[in-house]
C-alpha positions as CSV (number, residue, x, y, z in Angstrom):
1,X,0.0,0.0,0.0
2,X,2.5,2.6,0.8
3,X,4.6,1.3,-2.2
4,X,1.3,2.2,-4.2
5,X,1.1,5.1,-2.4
6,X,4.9,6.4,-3.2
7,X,4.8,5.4,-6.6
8,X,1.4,7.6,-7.1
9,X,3.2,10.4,-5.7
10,X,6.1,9.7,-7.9
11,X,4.2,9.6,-11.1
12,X,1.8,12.7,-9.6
13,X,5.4,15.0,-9.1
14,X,6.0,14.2,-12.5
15,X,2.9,15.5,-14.0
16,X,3.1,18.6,-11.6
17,X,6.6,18.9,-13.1
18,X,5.9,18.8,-16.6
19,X,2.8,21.1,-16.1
20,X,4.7,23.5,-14.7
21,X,7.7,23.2,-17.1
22,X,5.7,23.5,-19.9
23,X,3.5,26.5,-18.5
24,X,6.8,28.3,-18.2
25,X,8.0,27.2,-21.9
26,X,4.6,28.4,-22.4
27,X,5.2,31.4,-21.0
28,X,8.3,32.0,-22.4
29,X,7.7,31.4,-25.3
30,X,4.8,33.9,-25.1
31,X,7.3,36.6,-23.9
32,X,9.5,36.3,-26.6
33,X,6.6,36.8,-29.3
34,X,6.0,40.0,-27.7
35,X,9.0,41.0,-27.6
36,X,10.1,39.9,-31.3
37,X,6.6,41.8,-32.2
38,X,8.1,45.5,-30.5
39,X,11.1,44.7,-32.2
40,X,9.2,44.0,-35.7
41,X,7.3,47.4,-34.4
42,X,10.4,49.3,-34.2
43,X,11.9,48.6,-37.4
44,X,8.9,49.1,-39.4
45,X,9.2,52.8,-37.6
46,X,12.8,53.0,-38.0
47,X,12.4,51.4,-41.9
48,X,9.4,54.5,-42.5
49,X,11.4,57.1,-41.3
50,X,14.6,55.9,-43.4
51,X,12.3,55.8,-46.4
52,X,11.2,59.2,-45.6
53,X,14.5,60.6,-44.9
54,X,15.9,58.7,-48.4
55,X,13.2,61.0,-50.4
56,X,13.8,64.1,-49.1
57,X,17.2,63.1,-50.1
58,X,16.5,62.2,-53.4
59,X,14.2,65.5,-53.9
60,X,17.0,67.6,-53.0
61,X,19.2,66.1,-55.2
62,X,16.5,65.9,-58.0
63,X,16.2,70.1,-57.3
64,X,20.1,70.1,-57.3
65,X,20.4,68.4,-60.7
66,X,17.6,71.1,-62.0
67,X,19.2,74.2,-60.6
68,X,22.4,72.9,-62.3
69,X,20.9,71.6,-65.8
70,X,19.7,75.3,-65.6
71,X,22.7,76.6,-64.8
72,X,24.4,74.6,-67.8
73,X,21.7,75.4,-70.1
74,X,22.6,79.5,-69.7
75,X,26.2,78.9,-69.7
76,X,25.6,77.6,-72.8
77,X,23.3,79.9,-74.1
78,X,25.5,82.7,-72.9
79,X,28.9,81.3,-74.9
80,X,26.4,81.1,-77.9
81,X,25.8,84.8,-77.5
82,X,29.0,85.6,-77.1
83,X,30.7,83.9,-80.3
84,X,27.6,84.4,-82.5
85,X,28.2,88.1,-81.6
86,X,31.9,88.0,-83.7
């Protein structure tokens, strides 16, 4: 009977064990999806902002490239005017 006994208690520690092993997996586990989704969070932010920061980059040198093309453009038309004037 108390061999019985024992080897109940043996087998019920076991279960109490693995419940409570896997509730912490469980729980873990749990953690680090919440974690990995703050992280996904912040890049998403930190990707949006790059993105934004990469066109105003790219407008300014898209205005750059126009002031300059206009620039060239009246160089040229000015040399014109100077050696059509000869």
């Amino acid at each position: 009977m108390i061999a019985r006994l024992k080897t109940m208690l043996a087998w019920l520690s076991a279960f109490v064990l693995t419940v409570v092993t896997l509730g912490g997996y469980t729980v873990r586990q749990r953690q680090r999806a919440e974690q990995a989704e703050r992280e996904a969070e912040q890049l998403m932010i930190n990707n949006q902002a790059h993105v934004a920061h990469s066109q105003r980059i790219n407008a300014a040198i898209r205005a750059n490239n126009q002031a300059q093309a206009e620039v060239d453009r009246e160089l040229e038309s000015g040399k014109r005017d100077y050696f059509e004037r000869d």
